[in-house]
C-alpha positions in Angstrom: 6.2 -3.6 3.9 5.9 -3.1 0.4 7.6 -5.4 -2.1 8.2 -3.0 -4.8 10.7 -1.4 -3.3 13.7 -3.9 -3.7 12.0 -4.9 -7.1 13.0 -0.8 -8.2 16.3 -1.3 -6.3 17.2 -3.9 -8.2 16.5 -2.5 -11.8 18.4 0.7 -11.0 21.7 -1.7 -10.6 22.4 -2.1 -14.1 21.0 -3.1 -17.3 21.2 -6.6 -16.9 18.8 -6.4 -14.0 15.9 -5.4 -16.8 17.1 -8.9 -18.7 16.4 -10.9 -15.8 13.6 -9.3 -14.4 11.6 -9.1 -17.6 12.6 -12.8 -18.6 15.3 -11.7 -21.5 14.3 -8.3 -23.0 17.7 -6.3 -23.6 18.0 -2.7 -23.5 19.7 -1.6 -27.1 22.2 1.3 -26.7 22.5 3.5 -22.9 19.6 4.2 -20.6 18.8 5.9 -17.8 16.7 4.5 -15.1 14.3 6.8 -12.8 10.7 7.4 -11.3 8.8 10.4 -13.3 5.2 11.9 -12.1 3.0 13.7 -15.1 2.9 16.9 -14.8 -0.6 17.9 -14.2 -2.3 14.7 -12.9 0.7 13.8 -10.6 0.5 10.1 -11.6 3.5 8.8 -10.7 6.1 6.0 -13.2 7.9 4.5 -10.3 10.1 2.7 -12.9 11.0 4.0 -16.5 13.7 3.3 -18.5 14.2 6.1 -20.7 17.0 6.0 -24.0 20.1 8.4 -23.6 21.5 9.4 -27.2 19.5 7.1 -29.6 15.7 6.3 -30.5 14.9 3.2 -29.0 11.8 2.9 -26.9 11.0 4.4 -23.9 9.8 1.1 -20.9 7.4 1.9 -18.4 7.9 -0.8 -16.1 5.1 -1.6 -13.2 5.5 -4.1 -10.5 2.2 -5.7 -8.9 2.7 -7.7 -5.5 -1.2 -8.5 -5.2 -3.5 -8.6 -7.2 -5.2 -5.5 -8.6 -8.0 -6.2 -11.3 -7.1 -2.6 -12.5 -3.5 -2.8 -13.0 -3.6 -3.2 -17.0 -5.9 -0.2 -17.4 -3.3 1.3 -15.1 -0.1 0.5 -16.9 -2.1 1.9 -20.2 -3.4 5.2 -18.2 0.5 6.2 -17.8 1.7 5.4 -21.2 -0.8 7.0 -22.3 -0.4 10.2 -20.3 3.5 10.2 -20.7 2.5 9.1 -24.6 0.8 12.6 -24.5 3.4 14.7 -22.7 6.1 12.9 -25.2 4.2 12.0 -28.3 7.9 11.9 -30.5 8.7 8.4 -28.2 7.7 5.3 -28.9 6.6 4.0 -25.1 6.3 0.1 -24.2 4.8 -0.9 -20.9 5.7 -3.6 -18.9 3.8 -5.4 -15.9 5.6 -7.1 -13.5 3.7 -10.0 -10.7 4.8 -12.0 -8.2 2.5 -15.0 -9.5 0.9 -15.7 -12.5 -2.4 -16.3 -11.5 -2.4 -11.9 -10.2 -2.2 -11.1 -14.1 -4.8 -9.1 -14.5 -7.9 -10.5 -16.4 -8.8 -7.3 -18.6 -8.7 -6.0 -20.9 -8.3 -9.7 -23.1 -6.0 -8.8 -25.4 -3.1 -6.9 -23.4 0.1 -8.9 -24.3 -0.6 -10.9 -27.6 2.0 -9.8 -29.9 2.7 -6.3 -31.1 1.0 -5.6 -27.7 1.5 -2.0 -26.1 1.9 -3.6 -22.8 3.5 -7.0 -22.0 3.5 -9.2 -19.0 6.1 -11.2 -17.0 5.0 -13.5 -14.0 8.4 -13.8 -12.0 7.1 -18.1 -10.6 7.0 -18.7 -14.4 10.5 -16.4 -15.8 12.9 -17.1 -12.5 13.1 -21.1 -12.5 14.7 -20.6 -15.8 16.6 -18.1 -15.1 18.0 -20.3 -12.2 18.9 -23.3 -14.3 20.2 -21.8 -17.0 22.6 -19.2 -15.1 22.6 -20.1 -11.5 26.4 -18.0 -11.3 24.4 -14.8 -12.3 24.1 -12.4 -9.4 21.3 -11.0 -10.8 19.9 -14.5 -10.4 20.7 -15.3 -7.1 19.0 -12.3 -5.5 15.4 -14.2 -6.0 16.6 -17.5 -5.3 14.1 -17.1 -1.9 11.3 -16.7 -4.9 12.5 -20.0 -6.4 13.5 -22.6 -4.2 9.9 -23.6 -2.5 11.8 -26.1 0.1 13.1 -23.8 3.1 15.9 -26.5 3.9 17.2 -26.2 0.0 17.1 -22.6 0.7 18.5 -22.7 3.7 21.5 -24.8 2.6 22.7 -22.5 -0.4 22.2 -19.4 1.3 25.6 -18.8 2.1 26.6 -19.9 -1.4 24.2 -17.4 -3.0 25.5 -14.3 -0.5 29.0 -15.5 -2.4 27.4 -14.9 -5.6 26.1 -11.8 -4.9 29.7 -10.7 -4.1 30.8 -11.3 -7.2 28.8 -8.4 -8.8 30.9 -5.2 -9.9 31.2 -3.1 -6.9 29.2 -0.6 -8.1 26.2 -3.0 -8.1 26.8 -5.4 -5.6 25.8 -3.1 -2.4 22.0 -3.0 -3.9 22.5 -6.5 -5.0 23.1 -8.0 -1.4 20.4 -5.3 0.3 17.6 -7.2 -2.5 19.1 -10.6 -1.7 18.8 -9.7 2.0 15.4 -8.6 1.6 13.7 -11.9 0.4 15.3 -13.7 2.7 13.5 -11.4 5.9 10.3 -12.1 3.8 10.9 -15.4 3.7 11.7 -16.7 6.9 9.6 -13.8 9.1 9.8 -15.9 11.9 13.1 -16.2 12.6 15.4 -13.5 14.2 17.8 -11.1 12.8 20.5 -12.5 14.6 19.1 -16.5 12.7 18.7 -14.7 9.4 22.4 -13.6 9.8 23.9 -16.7 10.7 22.1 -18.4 7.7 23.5 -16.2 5.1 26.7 -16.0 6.7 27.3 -12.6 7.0 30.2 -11.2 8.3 28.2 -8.0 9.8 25.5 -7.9 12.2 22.4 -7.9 9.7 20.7 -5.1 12.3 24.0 -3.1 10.7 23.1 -3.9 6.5 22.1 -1.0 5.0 18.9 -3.8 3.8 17.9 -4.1 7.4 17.3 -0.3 7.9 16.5 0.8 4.8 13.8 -1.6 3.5 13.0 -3.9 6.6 13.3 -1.5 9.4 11.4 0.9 7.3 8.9 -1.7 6.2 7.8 -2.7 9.8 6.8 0.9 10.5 4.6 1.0 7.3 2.6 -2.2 7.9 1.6 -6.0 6.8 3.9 -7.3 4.0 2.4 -8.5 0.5 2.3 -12.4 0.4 5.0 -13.9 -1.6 5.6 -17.1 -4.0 5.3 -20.3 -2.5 
């Protein structure tokens, strides 16, 4: 099962899922979220923010759930390329890892400041984020990244399902299928059935459109990344 695919979920909810996720970067003015391939070299964006109406810069954002030694160079390859098809846009690229000790080691200076490309190590940026604003549903959906004791976890889960339900209902669907997600990562050993009575769910979680569409779909496609812990 691949991990990126809740982490792309998530930032096509709303703006404020781009706040959280890159530890409190704010998108100026409208933007529209989407995957892009280059024309030519079919190199594929899976996540780009892109500004609707105004001049502000473009984000190419990349997720990395293992380590890849390559992933800067990467990251620079498709700014570089979409830099080239859209030369007029200022482009800023963003890499996002589980843990901070995947960051990539070249090249040395990707991320001092004024850097192209930036970096953001969700065990360093999502503690914070649950201290300071522990109501935020945006928060809540990694609390499984966060709280290391599985009884903590355990405990708030049905607390943090109520969280999530306080998004707008035009978010809070993808919201509760990301929440869902880490919590089938997390406790991979229990069953369905376990998962759903921890979270308190009022529907069968074989029936949550989480289940089928990144768990059921997941299991077919093979051995999930490790996570934080």
């Amino acid at each position: 099962m691949k991990t990126d695919h809740p982490i792309y979920l998530f930032l096509s909810a709303d703006p404020e899922a781009f706040r959280v996720l890159t530890g409190g970067l704010s998108l100026e003015g409208e933007y529209r979220f989407c995957s892009l391939t280059i024309k030519g070299l079919e190199r594929g964006l899976d996540g780009i923010f892109e500004p609707e109406g105004h001049a502000g810069p473009v984000y190419v954002v990349e997720f990395l759930g293992q380590a890849a030694p390559a992933a800067w160079y990467n990251l620079l390859t498709k700014i570089g390329l979409y830099g080239e098809q859209f030369p007029e846009r200022d482009v800023i690229g963003i890499l996002v890892f589980l843990c901070e000790r995947d960051a990539p080691h070249y090249p040395s200076r990707v991320g001092d400041a004024g850097s192209l490309v930036t970096g953001v190590a969700l065990d360093c940026v999502l503690p914070g984020w649950l201290e300071r604003e522990p109501e935020n549903p945006f928060v809540a959906v990694f609390a499984s990244l966060i709280i290391k004791d599985d009884a903590a976890l355990r405990a708030c889960a049905p607390a943090l399902w109520r969280t999530v339900q306080t998004a707008q209902p035009a978010v809070r669907d993808v919201l509760g299928q990301v929440l869902e997600f880490w919590f089938f990562e997390r406790f991979r050993g229990l069953t369905a059935k376990q998962i759903w009575a921890m979270l308190n769910l009022v529907t069968p979680i074989q029936e949550t459109r989480a289940y089928q569409s990144i768990f059921a779909e997941g299991e077919a496609k093979g051995k999930v990344n490790t996570l934080i812990r």
